[in-house]
VEXTOR-121912 format. One record per residue (C-alpha): z, x, y; residue number from 1. Coordinates in pm, 1 decimal, padded with zeros to 6 digits, m for minus. Layout:
BEGIN
PAMAR        Z        X        Y   i
PAMAR        Z        X        Y NUM
...
//
This chain:
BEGIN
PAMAR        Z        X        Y   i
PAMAR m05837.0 m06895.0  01036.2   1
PAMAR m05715.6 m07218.7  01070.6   2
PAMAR m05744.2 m07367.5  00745.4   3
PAMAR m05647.2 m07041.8  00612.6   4
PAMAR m05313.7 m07074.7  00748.4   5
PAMAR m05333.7 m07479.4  00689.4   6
PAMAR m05402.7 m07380.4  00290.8   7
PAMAR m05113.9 m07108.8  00260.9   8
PAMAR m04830.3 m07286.2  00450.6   9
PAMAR m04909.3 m07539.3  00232.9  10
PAMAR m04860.8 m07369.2 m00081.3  11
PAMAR m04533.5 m07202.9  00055.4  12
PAMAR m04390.3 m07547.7  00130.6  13
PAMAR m04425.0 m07496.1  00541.6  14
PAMAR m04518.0 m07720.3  00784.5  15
PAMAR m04937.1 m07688.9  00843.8  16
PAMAR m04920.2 m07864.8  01156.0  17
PAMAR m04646.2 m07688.6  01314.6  18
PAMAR m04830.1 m07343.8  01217.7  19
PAMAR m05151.6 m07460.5  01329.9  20
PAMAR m05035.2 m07571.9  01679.4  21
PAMAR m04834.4 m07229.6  01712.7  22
PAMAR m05202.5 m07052.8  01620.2  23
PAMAR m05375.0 m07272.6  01876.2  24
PAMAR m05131.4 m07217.7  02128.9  25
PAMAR m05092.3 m06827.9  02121.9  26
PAMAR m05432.1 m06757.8  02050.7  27
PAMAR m05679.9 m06997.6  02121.6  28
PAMAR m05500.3 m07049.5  02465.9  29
PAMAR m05524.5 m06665.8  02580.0  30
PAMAR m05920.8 m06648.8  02442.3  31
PAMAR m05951.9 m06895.4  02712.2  32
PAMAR m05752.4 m06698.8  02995.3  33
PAMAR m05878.2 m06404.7  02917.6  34
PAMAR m06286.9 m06512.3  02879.9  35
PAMAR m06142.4 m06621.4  03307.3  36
PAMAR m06030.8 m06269.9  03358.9  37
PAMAR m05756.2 m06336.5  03618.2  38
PAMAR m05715.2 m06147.7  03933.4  39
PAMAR m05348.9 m06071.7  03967.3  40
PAMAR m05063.6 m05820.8  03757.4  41
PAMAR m05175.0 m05757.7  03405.4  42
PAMAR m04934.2 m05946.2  03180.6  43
PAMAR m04798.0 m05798.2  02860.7  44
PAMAR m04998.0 m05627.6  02603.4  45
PAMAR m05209.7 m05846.0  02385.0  46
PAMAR m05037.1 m05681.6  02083.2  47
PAMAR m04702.2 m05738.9  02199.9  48
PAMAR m04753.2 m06117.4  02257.4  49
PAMAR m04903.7 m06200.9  01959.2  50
PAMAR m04698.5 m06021.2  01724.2  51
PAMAR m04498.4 m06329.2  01612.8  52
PAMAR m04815.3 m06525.5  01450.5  53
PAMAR m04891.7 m06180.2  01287.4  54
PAMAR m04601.4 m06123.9  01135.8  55
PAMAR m04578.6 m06481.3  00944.8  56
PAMAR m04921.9 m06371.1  00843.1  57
PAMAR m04802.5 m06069.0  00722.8  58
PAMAR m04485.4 m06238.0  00545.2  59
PAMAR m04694.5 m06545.5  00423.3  60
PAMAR m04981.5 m06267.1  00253.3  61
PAMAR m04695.0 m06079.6  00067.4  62
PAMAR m04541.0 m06416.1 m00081.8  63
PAMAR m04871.4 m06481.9 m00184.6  64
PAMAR m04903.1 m06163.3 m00364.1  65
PAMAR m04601.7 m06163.7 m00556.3  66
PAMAR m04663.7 m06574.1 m00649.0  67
PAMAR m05070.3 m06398.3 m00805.5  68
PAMAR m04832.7 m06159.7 m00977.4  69
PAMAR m04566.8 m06346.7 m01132.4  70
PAMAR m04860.6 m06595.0 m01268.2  71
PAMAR m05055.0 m06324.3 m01395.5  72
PAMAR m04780.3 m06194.9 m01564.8  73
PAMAR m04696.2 m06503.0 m01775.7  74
PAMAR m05048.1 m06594.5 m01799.8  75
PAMAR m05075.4 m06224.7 m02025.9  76
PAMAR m04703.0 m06305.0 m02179.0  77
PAMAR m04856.3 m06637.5 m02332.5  78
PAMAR m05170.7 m06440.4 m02442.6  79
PAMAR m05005.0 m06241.2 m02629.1  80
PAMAR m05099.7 m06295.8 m03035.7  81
PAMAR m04836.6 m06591.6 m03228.4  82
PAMAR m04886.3 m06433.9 m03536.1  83
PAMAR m04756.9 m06102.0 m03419.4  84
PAMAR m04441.3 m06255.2 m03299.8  85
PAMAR m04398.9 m06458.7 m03611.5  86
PAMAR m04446.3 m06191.6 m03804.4  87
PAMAR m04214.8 m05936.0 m03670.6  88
PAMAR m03928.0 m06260.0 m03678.9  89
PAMAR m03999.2 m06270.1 m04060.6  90
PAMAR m03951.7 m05886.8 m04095.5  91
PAMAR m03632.9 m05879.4 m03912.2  92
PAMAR m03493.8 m06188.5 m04132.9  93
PAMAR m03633.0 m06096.5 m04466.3  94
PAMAR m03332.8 m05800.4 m04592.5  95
PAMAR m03135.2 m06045.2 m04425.3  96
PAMAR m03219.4 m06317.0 m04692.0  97
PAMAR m03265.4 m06091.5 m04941.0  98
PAMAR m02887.4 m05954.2 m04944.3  99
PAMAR m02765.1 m06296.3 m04927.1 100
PAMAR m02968.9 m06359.6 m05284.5 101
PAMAR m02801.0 m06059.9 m05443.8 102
PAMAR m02464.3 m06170.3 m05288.2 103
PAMAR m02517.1 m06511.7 m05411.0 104
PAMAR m02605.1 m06353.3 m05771.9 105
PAMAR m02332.7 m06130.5 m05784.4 106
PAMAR m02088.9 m06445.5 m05705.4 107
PAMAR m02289.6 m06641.0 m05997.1 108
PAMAR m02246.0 m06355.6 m06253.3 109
PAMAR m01976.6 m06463.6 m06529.1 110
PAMAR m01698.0 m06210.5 m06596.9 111
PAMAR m01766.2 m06056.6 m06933.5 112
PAMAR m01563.0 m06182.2 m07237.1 113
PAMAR m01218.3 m06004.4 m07290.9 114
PAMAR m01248.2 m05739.0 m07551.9 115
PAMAR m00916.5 m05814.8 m07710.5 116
PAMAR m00650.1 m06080.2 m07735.2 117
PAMAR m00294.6 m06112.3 m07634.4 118
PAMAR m00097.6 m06394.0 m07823.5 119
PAMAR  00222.7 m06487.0 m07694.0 120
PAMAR  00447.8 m06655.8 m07959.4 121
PAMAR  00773.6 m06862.4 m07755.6 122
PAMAR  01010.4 m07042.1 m08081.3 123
PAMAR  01245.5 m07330.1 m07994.4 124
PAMAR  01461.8 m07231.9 m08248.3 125
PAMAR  01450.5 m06894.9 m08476.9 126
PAMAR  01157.2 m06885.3 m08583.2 127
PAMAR  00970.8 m06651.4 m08908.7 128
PAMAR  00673.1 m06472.5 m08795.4 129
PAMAR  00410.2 m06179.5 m09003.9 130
PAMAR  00136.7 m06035.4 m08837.6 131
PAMAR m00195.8 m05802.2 m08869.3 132
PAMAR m00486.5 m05733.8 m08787.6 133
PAMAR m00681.4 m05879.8 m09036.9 134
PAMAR m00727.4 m05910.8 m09379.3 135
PAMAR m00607.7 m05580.7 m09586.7 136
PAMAR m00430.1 m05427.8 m09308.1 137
PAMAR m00062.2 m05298.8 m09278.7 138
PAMAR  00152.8 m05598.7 m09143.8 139
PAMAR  00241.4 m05482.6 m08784.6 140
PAMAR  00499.7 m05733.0 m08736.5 141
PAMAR  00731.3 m05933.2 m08982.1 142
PAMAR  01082.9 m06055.9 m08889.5 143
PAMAR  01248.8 m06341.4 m08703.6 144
PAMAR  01127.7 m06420.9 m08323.9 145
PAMAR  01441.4 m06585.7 m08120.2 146
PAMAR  01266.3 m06516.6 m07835.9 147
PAMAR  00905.7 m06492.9 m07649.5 148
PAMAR  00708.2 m06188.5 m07768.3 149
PAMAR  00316.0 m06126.3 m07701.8 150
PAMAR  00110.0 m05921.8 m07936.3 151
PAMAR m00236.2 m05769.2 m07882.3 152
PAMAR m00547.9 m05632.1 m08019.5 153
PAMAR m00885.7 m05671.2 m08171.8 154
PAMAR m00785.0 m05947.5 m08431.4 155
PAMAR m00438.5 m06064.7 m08493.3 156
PAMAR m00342.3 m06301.7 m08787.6 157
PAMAR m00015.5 m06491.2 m08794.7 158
PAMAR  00176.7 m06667.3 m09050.1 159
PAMAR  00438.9 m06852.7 m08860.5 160
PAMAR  00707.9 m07023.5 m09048.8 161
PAMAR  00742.9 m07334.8 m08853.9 162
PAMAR  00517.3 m07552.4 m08630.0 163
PAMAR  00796.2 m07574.5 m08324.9 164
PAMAR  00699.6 m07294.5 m08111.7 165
PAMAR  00465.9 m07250.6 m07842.8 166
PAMAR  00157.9 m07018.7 m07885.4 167
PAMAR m00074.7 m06938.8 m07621.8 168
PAMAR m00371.1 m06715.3 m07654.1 169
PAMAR m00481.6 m06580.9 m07368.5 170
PAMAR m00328.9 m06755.5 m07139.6 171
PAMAR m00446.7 m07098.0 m07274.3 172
PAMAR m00247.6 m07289.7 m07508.0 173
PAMAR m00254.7 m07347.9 m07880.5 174
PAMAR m00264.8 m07728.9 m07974.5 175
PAMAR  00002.6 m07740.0 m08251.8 176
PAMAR  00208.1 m08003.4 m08366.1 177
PAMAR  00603.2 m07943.1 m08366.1 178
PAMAR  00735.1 m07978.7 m08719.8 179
PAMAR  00890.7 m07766.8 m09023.9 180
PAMAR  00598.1 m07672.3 m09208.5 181
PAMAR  00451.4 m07304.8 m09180.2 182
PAMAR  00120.7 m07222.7 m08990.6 183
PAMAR m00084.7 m06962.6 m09024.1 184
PAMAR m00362.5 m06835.4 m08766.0 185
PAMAR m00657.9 m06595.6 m08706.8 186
PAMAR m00716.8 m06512.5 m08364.8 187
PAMAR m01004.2 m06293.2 m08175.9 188
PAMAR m01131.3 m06290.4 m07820.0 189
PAMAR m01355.1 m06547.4 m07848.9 190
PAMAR m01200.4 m06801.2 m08160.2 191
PAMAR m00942.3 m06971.1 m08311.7 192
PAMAR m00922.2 m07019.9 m08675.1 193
PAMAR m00651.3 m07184.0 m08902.2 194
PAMAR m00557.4 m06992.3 m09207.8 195
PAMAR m00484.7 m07126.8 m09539.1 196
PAMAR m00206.0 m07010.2 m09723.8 197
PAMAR m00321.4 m06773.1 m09959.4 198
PAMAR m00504.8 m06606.5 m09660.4 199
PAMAR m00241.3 m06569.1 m09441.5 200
PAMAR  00006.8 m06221.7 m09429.2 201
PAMAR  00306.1 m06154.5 m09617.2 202
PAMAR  00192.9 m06499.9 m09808.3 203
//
């Protein structure tokens, strides 16, 4: 009994000695008196007087239990399979990855080409401007631009009078060089091409 009490207060962090010499004194003591068998007024009941040693008996069995539990417990936890766990991690991440791929593609896609183009003509000084829409076509615009004006379609082809204006198609300018001369132009969604003079309208 003694070492079994030595062992556990040990292991709870009490004081062996102090338990042991509590042990000796309530129990091993009253062995003694009683193997003597006094004449005189019973004392208290046995059970009564040594029902503080039992009760840190009690208390100390119960922590013990629920220590065994706790270290069973993990002991199963870290049994259970890695590759399950890893597993089930990559199934929960992989949509995840996958819809940032399409979002990354969809961000990635170009824009598809414009399907027609809008030519903005701005003179510095009154300028003469014919246009169509390509070669054999009715002229859709022929007089004398003061001002800004934008034209659109499929394919436009300009013959402008003078080299001082501004043309942008599609937003993006028109490298042309300010001066007298006429200029003429074919333009599309996707090119720029100079026209020569017998090629360009009302020429």
């Amino acid at each position: 009994v003694k070492t079994f009490l030595r062992t556990y207060a040990e292991l709870l962090g009490l004081d062996p000695h102090a338990l042991v010499e509590t042990y000796r004194a309530e129990h091993e003591a009253r062995d003694e008196l009683e193997t003597l068998q006094p004449i005189g007024p019973p004392g208290r009941p046995r059970e009564t007087r040594s029902g503080p040693p039992r009760v840190w008996i009690v208390a100390m069995l119960v922590a013990v239990a629920i220590v065994a539990g706790l270290v069973a417990l993990g002991l199963s936890a870290d049994d259970e399979p890695s590759g399950d766990r890893t597993s089930a991690t990559l199934g929960e991440t992989a949509p995840r990855t996958g819809q940032r791929t399409e979002t990354t593609r969809d961000e990635v896609t170009p824009a598809p080409p414009p399907q027609r183009v809008a030519v903005r003509v701005t003179p510095s000084t009154p300028t003469y401007v014919c246009v169509d829409t390509g070669e054999g076509t009715d002229v859709t615009f022929e007089g004398t631009l003061a001002e800004a004006q934008t034209f659109r379609g499929k394919r436009l082809r300009f013959n402008i009078g003078k080299t001082d204006v501004d043309v942008r198609v599609n937003g993006k300018r028109v490298p042309i060089e300010p001066g007298p001369d006429p200029v003429g132009y074919e333009f599309t969604p996707s090119s720029t091409e100079p026209l020569p003079l017998g090629q360009r309208p009302c020429a």
